[in-house]
C-alpha positions in Angstrom: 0.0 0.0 0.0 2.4 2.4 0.7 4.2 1.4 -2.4 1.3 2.2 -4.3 1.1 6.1 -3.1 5.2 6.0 -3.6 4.4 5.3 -7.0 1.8 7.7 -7.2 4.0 10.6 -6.4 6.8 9.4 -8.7 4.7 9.4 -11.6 2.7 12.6 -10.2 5.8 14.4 -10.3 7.3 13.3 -13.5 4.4 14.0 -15.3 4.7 17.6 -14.6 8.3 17.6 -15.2 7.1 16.1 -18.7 4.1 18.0 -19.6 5.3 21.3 -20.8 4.1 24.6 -19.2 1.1 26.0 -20.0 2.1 29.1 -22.2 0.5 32.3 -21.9 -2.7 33.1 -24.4 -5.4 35.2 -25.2 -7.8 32.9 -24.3 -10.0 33.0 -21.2 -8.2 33.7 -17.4 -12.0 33.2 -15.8 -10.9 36.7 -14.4 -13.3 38.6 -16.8 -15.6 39.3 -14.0 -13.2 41.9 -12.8 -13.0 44.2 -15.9 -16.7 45.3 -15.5 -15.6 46.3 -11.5 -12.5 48.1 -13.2 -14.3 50.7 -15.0 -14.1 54.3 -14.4 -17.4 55.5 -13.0 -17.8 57.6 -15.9 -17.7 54.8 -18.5 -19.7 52.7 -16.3 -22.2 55.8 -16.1 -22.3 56.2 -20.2 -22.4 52.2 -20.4 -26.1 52.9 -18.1 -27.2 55.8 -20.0 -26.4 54.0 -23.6 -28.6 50.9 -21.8 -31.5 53.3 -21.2 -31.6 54.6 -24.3 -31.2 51.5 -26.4 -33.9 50.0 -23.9 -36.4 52.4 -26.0 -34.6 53.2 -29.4 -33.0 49.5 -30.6 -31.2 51.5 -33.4 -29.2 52.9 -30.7 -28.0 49.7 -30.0 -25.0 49.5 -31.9 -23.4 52.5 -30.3 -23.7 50.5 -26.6 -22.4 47.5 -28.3 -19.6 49.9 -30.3 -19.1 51.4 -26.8 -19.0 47.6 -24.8 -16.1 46.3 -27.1 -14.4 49.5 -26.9 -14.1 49.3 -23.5 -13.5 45.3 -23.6 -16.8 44.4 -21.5 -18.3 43.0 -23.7 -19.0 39.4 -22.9 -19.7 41.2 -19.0 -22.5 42.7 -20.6 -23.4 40.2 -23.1 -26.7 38.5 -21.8 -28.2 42.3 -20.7 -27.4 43.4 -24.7 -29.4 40.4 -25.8 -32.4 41.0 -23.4 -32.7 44.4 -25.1 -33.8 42.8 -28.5 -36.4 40.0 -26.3 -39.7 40.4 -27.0 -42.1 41.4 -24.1 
């Protein structure tokens, strides 16, 4: 038995002495969350006002989703944009 978890840790730790590091990418961190938080009050402001209007003018709609990716908050927005176009 305590051969087995010997083993266990051998081959734990060559594997990630094998397995090459995970390089850096522009895929997702999970940390996405956190840009919405980091936005100036102002941008968060005109990202509220651009809702409002869009809420009654859909052709307005493009600038808040112009103004989303501009900022990179996007996908933190992305299911509130797509209620906008929901029918009641």
């Amino acid at each position: 038995m305590a051969r087995d978890g010997q083993r266990r840790q051998i081959v734990a730790e060559l594997r990630r002495q094998i397995e090459p590091e995970p390089e850096e990418s522009d895929e997702s961190t999970g940390d996405e969350w956190m840009l919405a938080s980091q936005l100036s009050a102002e941008d968060q402001q005109r990202i509220e006002s651009l809702f409002e209007v869009a809420q009654t003018d859909r052709s307005r709609a493009f600038e808040l989703k112009s103004e989303l990716d501009r900022l990179g908050v996007f996908a933190d927005y992305e299911n509130r944009f797509l209620d906008l176009f929901k029918t009641p």
